[in-house]
Every structure is written in structure tokens, then in C-alpha cells.
NUDO-721700 format. One record per residue (C-alpha): x, y, z negated; residue number from 0; residue in one letter. Coordinates in steps of 0.02 Angstrom, whole numbers, plus 50000, padded with zeros to 5 digits. Each point is the difference from the previous one (the first is absolute). Layout:
<recs>
@east->X; north->Y; up->Z; num->NUM; residuo->A;
...
</recs>
This chain:
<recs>
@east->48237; north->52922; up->41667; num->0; residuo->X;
@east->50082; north->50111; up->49874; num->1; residuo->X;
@east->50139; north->49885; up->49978; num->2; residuo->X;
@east->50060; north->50016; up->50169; num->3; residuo->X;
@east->50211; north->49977; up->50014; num->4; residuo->X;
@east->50118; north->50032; up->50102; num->5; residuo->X;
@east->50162; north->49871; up->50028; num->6; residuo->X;
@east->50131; north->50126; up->50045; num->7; residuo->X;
@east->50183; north->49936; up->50042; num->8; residuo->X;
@east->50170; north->50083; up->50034; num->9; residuo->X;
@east->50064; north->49971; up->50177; num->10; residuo->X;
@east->50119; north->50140; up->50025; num->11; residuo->X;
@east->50136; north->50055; up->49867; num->12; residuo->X;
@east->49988; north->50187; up->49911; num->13; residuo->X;
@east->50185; north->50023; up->50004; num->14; residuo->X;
@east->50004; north->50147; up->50128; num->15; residuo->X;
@east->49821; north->50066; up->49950; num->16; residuo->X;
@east->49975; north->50156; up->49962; num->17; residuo->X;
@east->50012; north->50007; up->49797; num->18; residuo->X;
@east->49800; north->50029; up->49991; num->19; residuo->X;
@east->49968; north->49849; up->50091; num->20; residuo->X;
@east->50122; north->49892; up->49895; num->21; residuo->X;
@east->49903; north->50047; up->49837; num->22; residuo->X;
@east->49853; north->49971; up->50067; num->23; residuo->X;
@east->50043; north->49808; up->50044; num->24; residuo->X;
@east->50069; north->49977; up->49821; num->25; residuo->X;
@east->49820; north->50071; up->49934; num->26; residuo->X;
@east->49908; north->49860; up->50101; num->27; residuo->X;
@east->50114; north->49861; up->49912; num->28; residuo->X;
@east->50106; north->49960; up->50159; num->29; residuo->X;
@east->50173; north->49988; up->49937; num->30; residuo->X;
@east->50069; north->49891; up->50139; num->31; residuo->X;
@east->49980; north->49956; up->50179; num->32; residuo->X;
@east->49841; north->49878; up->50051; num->33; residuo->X;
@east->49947; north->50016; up->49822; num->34; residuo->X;
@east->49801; north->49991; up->49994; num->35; residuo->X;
@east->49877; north->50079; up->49878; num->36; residuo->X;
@east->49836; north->50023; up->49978; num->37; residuo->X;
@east->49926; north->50177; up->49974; num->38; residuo->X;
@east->49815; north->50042; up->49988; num->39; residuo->X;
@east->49913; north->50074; up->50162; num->40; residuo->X;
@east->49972; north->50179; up->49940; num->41; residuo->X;
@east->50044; north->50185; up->50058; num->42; residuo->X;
@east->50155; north->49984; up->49896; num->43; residuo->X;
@east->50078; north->49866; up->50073; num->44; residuo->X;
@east->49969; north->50049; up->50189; num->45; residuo->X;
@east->50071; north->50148; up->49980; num->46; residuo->X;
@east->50160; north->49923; up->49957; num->47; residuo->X;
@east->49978; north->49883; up->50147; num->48; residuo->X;
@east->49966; north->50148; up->50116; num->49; residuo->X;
@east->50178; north->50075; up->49934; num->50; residuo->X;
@east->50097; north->49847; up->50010; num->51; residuo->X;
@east->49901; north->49888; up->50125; num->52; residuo->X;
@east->50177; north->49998; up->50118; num->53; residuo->X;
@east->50062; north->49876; up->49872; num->54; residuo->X;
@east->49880; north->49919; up->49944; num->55; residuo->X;
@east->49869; north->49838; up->50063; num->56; residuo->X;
@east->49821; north->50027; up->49942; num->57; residuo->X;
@east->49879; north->49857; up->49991; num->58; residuo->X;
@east->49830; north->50014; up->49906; num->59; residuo->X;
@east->49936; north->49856; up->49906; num->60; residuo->X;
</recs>
């Protein structure tokens, strides 16, 4: 159970974000649009979500 993941992908472009919000996508590894990675389910990581979850698709694995 520790290894839990979670497949998040890039459905919305970060062009007019809010500068904040546009670093935060490049620190998850999403450099363009309906890119996919997968990030480990921790505190960390949904907090990032919970700032940028407008543009992104969040599936756990």
C-alpha cells in the first residue's frame, strides 16, 4: 500500500495561469498538453493537485 500512484495528465494549457500555477505544473513534470506522469500518492503531491486541479485529470492507479 505504500506504493500507491497517482496517473496525473494535462488537459488544460497553463498559458494564461497565474505564474504560481505555471511553476507548479513544470514541478510535476508536465511540460505539454495531455502529457501523463506518474507521481506518488502523498501530501506533497495533492497539494499540488488541490492548486492546479482546473487543469489537470487525476486518476489513481
Amino acid at each position: 500500500m505504500a506504493d500507491k500512484k497517482l496517473k496525473i495528465t494535462l488537459v488544460k494549457s497553463p498559458i494564461g495561469a497565474v505564474p504560481k500555477h505555471r511553476r507548479t505544473v513544470e514541478a510535476m513534470g508536465l511540460n505539454k498538453l495531455h502529457k501523463t506522469v506518474e507521481l506518488p500518492d502523498n501530501a506533497s503531491t495533492r497539494g499540488q493537485i488541490q492548486q492546479i486541479g482546473y487543469m489537470l485529470k487525476v486518476e489513481e492507479i
